[in-house]
Kinemage of the C-alpha trace (Angstrom):
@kinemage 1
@onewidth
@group {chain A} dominant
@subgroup {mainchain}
@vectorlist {calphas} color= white
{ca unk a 1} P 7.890 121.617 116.721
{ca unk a 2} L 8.159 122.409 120.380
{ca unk a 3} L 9.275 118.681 121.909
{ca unk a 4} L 12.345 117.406 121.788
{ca unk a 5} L 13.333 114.974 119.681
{ca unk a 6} L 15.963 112.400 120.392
{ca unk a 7} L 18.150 113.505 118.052
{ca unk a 8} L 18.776 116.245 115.563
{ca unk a 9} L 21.141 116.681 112.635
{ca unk a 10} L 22.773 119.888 110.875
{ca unk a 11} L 24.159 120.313 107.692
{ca unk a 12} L 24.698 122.020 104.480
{ca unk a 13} L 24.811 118.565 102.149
{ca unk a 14} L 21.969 116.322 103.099
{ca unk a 15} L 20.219 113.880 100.601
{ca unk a 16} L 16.826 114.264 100.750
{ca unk a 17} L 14.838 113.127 97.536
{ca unk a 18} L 17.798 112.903 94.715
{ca unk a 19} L 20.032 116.185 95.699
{ca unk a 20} L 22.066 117.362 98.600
{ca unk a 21} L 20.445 120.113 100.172
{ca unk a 22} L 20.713 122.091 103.502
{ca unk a 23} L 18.728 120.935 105.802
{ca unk a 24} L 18.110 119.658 109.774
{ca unk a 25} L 17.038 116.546 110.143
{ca unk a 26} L 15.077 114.957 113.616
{ca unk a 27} L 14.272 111.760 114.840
{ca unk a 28} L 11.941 110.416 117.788
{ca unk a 29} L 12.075 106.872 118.679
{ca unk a 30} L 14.087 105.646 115.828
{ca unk a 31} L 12.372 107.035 113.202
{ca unk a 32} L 12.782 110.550 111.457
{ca unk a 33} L 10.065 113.003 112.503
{ca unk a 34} L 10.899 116.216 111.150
{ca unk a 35} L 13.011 117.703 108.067
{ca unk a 36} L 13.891 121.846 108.444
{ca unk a 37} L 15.659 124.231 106.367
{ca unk a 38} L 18.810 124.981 108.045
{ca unk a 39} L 18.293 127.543 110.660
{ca unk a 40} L 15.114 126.122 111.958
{ca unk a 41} L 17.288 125.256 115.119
{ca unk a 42} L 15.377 121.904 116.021
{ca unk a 43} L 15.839 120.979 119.462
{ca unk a 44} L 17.180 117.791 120.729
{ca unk a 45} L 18.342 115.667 123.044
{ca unk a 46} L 21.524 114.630 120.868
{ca unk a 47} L 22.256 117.597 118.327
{ca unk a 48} L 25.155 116.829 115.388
{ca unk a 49} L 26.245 119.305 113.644
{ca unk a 50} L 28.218 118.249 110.569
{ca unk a 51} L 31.606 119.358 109.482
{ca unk a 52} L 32.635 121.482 106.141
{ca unk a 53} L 33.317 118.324 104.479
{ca unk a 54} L 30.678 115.996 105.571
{ca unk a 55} L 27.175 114.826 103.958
{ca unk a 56} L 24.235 112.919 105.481
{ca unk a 57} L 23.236 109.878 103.360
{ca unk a 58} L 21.076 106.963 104.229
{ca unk a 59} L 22.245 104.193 105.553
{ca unk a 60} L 22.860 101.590 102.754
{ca unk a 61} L 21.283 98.638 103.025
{ca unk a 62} L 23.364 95.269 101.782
{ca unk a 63} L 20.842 92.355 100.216
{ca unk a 64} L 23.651 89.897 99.468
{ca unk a 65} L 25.697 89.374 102.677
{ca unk a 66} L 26.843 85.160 102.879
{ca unk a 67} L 27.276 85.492 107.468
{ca unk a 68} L 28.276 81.943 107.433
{ca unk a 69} L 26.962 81.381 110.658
{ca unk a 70} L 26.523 78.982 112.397
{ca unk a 71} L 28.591 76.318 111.093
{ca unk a 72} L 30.922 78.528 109.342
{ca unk a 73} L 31.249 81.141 112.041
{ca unk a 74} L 35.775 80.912 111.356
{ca unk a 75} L 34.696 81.874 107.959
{ca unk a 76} L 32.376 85.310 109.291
{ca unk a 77} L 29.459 85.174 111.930
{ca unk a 78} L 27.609 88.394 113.079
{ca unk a 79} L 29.564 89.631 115.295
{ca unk a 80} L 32.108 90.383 112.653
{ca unk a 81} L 29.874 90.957 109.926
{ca unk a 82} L 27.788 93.388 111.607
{ca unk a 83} L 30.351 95.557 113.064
{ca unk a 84} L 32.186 95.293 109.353
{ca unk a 85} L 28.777 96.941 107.686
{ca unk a 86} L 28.394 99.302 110.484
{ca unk a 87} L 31.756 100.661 109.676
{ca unk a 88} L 31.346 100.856 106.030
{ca unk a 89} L 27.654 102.879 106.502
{ca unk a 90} L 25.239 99.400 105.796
{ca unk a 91} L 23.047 99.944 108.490
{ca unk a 92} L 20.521 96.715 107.289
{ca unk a 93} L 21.872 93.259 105.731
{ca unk a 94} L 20.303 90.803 104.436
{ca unk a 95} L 21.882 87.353 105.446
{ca unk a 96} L 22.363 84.236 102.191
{ca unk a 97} L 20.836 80.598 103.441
{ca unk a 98} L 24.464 79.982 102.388
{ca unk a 99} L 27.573 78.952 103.686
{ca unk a 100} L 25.689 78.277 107.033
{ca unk a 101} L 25.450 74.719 108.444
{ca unk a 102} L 22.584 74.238 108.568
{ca unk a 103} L 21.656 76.743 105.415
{ca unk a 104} L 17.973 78.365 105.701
{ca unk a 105} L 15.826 76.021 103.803
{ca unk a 106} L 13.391 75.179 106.585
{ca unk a 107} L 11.509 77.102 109.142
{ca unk a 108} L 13.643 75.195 111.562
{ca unk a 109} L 17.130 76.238 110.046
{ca unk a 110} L 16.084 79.872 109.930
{ca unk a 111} L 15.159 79.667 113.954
{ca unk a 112} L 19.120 78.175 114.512
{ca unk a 113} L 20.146 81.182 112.256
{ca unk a 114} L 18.158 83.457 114.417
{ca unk a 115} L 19.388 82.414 117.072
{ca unk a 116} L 22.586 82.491 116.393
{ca unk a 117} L 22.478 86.216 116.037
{ca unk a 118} L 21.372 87.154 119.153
{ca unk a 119} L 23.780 89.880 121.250
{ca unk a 120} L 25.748 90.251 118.008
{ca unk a 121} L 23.647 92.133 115.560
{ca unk a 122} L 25.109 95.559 115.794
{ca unk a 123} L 22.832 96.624 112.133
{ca unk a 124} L 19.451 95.443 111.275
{ca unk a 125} L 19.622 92.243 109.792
{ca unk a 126} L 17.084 90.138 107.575
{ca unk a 127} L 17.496 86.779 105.737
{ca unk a 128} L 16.685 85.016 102.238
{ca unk a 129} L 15.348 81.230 102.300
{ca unk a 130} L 17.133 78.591 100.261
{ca unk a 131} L 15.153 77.179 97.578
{ca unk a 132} L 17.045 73.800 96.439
{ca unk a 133} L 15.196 70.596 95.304
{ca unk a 134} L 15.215 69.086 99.048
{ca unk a 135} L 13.417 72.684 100.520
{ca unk a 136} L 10.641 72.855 97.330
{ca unk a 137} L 7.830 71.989 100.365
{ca unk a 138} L 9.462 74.497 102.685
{ca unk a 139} L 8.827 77.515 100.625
{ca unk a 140} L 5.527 78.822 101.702
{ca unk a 141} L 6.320 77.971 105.380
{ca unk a 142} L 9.397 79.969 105.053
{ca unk a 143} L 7.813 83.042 103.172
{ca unk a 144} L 5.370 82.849 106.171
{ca unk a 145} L 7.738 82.935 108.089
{ca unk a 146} L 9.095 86.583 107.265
{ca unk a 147} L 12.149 85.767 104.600
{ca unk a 148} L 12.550 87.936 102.199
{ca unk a 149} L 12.900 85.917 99.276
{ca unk a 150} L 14.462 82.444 97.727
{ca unk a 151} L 18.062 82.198 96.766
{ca unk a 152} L 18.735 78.930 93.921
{ca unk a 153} L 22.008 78.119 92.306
{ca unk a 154} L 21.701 76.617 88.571
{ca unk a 155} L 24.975 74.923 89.226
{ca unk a 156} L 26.862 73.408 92.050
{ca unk a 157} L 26.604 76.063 94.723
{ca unk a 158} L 29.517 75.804 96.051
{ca unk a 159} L 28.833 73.506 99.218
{ca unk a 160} L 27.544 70.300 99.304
{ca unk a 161} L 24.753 71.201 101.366
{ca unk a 162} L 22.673 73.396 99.426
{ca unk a 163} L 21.728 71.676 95.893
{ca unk a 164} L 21.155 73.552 93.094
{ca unk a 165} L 17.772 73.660 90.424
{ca unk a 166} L 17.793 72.473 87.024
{ca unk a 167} L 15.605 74.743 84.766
{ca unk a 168} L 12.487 72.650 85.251
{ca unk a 169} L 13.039 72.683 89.202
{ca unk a 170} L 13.949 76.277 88.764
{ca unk a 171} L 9.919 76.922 87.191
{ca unk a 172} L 8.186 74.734 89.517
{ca unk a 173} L 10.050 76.700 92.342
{ca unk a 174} L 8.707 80.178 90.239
{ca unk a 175} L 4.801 78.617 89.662
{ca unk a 176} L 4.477 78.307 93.372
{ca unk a 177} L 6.150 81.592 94.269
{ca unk a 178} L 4.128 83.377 91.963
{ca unk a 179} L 0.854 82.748 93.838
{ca unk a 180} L 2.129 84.605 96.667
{ca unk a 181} L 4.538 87.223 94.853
{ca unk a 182} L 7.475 85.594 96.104
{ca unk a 183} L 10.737 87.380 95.233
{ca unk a 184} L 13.509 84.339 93.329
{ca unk a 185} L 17.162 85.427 93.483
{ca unk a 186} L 19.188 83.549 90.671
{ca unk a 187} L 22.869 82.587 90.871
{ca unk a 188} L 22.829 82.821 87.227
{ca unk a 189} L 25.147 80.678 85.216
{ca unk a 190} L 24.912 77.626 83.026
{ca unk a 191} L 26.177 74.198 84.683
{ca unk a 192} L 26.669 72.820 81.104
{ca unk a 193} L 28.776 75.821 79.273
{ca unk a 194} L 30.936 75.542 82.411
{ca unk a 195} L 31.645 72.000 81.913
{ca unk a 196} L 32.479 72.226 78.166
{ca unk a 197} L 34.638 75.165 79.183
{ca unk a 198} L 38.734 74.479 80.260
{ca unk a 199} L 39.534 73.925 84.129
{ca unk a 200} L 40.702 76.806 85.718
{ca unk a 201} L 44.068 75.490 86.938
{ca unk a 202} L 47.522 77.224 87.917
{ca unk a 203} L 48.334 80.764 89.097
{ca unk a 204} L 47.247 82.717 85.845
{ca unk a 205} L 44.111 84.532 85.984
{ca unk a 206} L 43.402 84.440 82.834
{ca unk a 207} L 42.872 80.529 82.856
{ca unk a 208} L 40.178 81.007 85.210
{ca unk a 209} L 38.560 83.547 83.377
{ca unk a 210} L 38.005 80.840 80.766
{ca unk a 211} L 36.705 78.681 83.100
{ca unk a 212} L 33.734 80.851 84.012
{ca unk a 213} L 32.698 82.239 80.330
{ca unk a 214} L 30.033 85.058 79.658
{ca unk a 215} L 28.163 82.279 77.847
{ca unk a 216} L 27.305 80.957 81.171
{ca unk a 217} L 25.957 83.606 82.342
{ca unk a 218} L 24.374 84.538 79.281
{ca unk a 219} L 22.590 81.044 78.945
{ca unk a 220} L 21.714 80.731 82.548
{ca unk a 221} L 19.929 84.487 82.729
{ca unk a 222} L 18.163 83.729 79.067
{ca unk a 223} L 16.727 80.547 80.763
{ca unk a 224} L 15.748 82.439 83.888
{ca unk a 225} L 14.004 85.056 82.036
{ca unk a 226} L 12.378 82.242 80.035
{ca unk a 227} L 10.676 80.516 82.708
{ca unk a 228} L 9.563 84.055 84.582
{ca unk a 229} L 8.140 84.695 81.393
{ca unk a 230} L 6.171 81.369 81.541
{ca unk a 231} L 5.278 81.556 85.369
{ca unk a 232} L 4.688 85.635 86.082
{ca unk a 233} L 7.267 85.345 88.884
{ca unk a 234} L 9.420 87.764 90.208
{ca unk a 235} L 12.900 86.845 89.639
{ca unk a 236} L 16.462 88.685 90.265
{ca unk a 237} L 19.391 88.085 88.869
{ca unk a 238} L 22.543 88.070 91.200
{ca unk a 239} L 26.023 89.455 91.115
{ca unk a 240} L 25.991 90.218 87.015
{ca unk a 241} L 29.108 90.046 85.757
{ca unk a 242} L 28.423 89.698 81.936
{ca unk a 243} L 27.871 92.720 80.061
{ca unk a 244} L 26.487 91.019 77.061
{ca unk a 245} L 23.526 89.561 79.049
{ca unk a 246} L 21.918 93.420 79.297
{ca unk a 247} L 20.202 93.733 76.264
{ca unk a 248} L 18.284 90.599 76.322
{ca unk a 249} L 17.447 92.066 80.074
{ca unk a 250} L 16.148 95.164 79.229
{ca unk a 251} L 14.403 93.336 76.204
{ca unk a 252} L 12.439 91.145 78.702
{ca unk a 253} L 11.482 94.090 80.899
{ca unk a 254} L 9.860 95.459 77.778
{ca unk a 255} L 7.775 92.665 77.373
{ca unk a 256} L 6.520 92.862 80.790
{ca unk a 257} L 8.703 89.994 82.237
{ca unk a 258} L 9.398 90.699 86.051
{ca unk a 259} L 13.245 91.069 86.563
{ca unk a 260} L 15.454 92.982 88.238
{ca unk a 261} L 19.647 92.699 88.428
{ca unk a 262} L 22.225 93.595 90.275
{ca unk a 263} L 25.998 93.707 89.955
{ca unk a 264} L 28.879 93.990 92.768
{ca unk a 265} L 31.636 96.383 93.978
{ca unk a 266} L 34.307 94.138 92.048
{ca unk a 267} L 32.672 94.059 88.631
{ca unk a 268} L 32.804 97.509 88.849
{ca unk a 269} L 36.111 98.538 90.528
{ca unk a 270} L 38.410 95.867 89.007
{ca unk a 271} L 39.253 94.851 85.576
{ca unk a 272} L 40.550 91.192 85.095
{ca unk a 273} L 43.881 92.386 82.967
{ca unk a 274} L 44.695 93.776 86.649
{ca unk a 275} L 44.668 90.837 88.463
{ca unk a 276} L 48.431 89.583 89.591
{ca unk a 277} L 49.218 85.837 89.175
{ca unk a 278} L 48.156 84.286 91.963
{ca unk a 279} L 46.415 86.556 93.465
{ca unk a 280} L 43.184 84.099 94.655
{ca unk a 281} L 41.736 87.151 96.776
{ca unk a 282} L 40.421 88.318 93.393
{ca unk a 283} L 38.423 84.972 92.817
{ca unk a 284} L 34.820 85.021 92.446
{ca unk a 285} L 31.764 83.089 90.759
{ca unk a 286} L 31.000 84.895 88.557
{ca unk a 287} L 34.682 85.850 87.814
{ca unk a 288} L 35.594 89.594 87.466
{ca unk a 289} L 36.045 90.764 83.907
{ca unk a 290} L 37.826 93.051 81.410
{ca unk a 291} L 37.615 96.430 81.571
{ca unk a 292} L 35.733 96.898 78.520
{ca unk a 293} L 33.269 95.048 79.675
{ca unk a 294} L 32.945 97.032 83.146
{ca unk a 295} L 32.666 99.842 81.314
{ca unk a 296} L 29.328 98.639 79.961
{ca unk a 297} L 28.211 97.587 83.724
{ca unk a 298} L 28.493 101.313 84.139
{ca unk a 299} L 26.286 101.931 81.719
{ca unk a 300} L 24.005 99.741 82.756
{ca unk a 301} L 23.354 101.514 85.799
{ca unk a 302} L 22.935 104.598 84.152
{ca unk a 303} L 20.301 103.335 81.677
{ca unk a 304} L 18.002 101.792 84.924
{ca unk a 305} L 18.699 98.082 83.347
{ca unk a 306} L 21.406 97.240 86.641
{ca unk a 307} L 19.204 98.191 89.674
{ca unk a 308} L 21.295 97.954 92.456
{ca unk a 309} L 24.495 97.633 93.739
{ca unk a 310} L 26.018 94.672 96.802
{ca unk a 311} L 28.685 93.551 98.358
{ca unk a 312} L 28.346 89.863 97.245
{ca unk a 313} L 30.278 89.292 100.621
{ca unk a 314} L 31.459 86.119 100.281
{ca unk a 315} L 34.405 84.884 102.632
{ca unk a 316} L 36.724 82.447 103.846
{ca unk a 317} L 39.093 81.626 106.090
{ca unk a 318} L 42.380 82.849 104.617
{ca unk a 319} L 43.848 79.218 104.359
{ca unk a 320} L 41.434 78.407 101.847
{ca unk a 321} L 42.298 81.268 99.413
{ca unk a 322} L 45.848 79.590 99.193
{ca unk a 323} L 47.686 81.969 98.786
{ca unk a 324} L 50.893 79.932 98.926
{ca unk a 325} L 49.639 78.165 95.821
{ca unk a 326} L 47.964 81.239 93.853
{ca unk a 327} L 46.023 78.144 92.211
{ca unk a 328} L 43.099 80.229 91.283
{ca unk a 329} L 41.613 76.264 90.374
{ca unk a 330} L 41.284 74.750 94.267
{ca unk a 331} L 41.189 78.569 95.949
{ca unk a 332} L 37.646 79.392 97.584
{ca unk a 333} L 35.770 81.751 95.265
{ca unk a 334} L 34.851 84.774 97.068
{ca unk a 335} L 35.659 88.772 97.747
{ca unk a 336} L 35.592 89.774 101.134
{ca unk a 337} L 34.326 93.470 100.865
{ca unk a 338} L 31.564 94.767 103.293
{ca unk a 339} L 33.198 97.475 104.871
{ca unk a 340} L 34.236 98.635 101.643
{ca unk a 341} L 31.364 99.261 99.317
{ca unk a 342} L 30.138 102.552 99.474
{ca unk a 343} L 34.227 103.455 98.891
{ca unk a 344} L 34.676 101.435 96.462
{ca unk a 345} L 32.169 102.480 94.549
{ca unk a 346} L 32.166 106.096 95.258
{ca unk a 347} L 35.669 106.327 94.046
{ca unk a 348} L 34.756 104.828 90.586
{ca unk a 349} L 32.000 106.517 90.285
{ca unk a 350} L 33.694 109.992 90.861
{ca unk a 351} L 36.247 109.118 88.570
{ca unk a 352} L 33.406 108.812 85.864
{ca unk a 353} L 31.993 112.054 86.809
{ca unk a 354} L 28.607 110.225 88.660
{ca unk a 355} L 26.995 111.744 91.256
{ca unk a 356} L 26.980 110.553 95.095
{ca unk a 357} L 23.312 111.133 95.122
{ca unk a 358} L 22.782 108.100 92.519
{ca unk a 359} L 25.228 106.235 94.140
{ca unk a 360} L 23.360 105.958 96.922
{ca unk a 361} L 20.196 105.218 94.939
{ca unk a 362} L 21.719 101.863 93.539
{ca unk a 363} L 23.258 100.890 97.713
{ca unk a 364} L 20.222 102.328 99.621
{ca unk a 365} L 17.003 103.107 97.660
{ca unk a 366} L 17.085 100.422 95.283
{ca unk a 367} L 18.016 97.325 97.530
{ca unk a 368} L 15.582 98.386 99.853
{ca unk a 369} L 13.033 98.791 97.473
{ca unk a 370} L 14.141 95.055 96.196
{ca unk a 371} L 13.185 93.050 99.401
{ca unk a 372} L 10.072 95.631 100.086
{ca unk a 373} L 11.624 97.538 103.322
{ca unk a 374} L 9.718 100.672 102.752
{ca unk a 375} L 11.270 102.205 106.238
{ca unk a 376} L 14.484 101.933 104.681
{ca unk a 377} L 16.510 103.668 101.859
{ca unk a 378} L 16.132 107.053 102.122
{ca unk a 379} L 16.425 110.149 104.142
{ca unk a 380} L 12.332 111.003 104.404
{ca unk a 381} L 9.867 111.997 107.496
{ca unk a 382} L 8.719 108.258 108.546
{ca unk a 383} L 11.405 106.650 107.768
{ca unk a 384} L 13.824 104.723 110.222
{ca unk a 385} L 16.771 107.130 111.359
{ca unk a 386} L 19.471 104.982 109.496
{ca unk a 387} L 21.883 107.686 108.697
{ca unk a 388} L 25.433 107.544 107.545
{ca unk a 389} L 28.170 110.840 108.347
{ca unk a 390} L 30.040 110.118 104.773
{ca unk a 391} L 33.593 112.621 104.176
{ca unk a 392} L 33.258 112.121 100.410
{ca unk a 393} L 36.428 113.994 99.839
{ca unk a 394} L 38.592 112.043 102.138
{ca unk a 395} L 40.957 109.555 100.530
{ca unk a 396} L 42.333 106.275 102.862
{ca unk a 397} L 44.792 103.470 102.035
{ca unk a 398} L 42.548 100.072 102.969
{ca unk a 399} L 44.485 98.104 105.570
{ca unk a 400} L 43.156 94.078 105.931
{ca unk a 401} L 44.144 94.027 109.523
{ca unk a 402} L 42.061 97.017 110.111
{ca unk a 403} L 38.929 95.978 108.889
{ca unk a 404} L 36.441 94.372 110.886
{ca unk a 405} L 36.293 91.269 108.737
{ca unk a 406} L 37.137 88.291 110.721
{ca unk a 407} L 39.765 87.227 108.072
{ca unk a 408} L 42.541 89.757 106.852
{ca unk a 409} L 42.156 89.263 103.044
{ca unk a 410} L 40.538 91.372 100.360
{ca unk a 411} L 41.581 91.939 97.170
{ca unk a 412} L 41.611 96.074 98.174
{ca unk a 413} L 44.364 95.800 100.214
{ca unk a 414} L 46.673 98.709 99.725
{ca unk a 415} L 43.990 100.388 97.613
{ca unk a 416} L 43.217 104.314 97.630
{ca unk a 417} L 39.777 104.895 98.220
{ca unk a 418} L 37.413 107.781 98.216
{ca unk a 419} L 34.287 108.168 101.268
{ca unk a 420} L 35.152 107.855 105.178
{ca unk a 421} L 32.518 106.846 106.804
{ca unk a 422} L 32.758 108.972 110.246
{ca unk a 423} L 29.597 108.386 111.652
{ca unk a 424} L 27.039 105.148 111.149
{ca unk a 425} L 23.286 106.133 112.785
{ca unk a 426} L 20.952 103.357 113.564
{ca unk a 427} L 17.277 103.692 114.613
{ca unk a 428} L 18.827 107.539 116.129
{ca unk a 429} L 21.343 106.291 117.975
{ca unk a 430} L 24.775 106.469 116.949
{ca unk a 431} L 26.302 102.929 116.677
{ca unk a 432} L 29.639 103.558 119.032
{ca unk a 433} L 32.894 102.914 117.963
{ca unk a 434} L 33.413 100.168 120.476
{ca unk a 435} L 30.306 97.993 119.505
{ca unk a 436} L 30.058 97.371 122.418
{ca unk a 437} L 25.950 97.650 122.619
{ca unk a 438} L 24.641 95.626 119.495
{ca unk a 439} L 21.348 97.215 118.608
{ca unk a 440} L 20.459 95.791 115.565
{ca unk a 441} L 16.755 94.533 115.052
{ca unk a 442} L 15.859 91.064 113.536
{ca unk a 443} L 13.604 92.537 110.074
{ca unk a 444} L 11.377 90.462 108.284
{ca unk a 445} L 9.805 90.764 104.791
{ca unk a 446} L 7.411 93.947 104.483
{ca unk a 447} L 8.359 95.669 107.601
{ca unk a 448} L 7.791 99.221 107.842
């Protein structure tokens, strides 16, 4: 290699493939041109040489971000959420059709949601369609139209806006998306097991975990497997918080039913005999659970039946947490926790003895490999020059006001956590620490 490249990186821990190895790594016009053994003294325009204690990792890329904007924009927008993902290392999101007024279930929406991104995408940035049973006639034009998938609720979503599919709804949804390979991303739980179950009400977490029972989940993911079974459709489970669903999801796999799942930071940081009263910052739909059953999460990743690993970012305006109330019944269900992932779960994952290497596999390789970015998710010649500086020995204390979130609440706050990000590399250009230059590109399904 005698040109220069536009930028060249040096280190002694780089993931390439699965392992950390010593390597230099250049980039051309945003995508990664050459990969050296250490010494090969690549020439560049930009040259970083890393530290003692640093490693170069992909960047991760996020497929369950809720934006909120527009119509929400006090609640996030992508300004906020952007800068929040560049900081944690998320170099591409992947934006929900919900909490945004209007949500994405039209080709129309998505061009409002489009635009409202523009001059505030500091990371690459993709969106999901709604499918709810006003959009069912939208679906094609949206796929067309370069979503990566359809998001459906089985239960009230939330917000009045975006209906949710019954089971039959939920197969006529899957028989059209199978004759174009359509990816369907399930909030998976079970309207009816909910409503026989007690009203979360009060302060006490444990009343709330009642409220929101594994046989929801288990119910709603046995009838989603059900009608992929029926339809050959791709389907993905979201945010799984239920242990006991995993068998019956590896079973399905076996039998040549098209699934994948993923679970969340929480479900795998926090235990639900942890939670203070009152403390709504910890609410989410799903809820998070008891250790025990986290435990088996973890092994769920390790066994290849949990794929993948997301934020689930999901927030609010701080008001509607109530936190003067602690009623975990009226609080907005949510975590707030972008920034934070690739902490969060790096430091439970070294406390289990895991590797960083298949950390990264579950926040980079594996959601990118979900929504079909094949540019994405790895540290490889061809690839896009996403690239994260990661101190994986570095502990900090998480401080709300600090983060980039546009609302000061997460259930981390005055957490230790493992993993500074240092550096966040997008397209080979280092995203600077005033954001001042949003660089981000609009991605659509199958870009490369």
């Amino acid at each position: 290699m005698t040109d220069r490249l536009d930028l060249v990186v040096r280190g002694e821990r780089v993931l390439t493939g699965d392992r950390f190895q010593p390597c230099e790594v250049g980039a051309r016009a945003g995508r990664i041109e050459v990969i050296a053994p250490l010494g090969t003294a690549l020439a560049g325009d930009r040259v970083v040489e890393l530290a003692a204690d640093e490693v170069l990792l992909p960047g991760l890329v996020d497929t369950h971000v809720h934006v909120n904007e527009p119509g929400r924009t006090d609640w996030e927008g992508f300004e906020t959420a952007t800068r929040a993902a560049a900081r944690g290392g998320v170099t591409t999101l992947v934006d929900m059709p919900l909490n945004s007024i209007p949500p994405t279930v039209s080709v129309a929406a998505l061009r409002e949601k489009v635009a409202a991104t523009e001059g505030k995408r500091h990371v690459d940035v993709g969106f999901w369609g709604g499918a709810t049973p006003e959009s069912l006639g939208e679906l094609r034009s949206l796929h067309d139209a370069g979503v990566m998938g359809f998001k459906c609720f089985l239960l009230h979503s939330g917000v009045e806006e975006f209906g949710h599919l019954d089971g039959d709804g939920l197969e006529h949804a899957l028989r059209e998306l199978a004759g174009y390979d359509a990816l369907m991303v399930v909030h998976a739980e079970d309207a009816e097991a909910i409503d026989q179950a007690p009203p979360a009400a009060g302060a006490g977490y444990d009343g709330f975990l009642r409220s929101r029972p594994r046989a929801a989940e288990n119910r709603a993911i046995a009838e989603v497997i059900e009608r992929a079974r029926r339809t050959g459709a791709r389907v993905h489970v979201l945010h799984l918080s239920s242990a006991e669903a995993l068998p019956m999801i590896a079973s399905a796999r076996r039998d040549g039913v098209r699934i994948t799942v993923e679970t969340c930071p929480h479900y795998l940081a926090l235990a639900a005999e942890d939670v203070p009263d009152g403390a709504t910052a910890f609410k989410c739909c799903p809820p998070i659970r008891e250790a025990s059953n986290r435990e088996l999460l973890w092994q769920g990743l390790q066994d290849g039946t949990i794929d993948c690993v997301v934020s689930d970012h999901s927030p609010s305006t701080i008001d509607l947490k109530n936190l003067e109330t602690g009623d975990f019944g009226t609080a907005w269900g949510g975590v707030a926790s972008l920034q934070l992932g690739l902490s969060i779960v790096w430091t439970a994952a070294r406390e289990r003895g895991i590797d960083l290497a298949e950390v990264v596999r579950w926040m980079s390789t594996a959601p990118a490999a979900l929504v079909g970015l094949g540019a994405k998710g790895a540290i490889a010649v061809g690839r896009d020059a996403d690239l994260v500086v990661l101190a994986p020995d570095e502990a900090f204390v998480v401080d709300p006001a600090a983060l980039e979130h546009r609302n000061a609440i997460t259930p981390y706050a005055g957490a230790t956590l493992w993993g500074v990000v240092r550096r966040t590399v997008l397209a080979g250009v280092e995203i600077d620490v005033a954001f001042d230059r949003p660089a981000g590109r609009l991605i659509w399904r199958g870009a490369s």
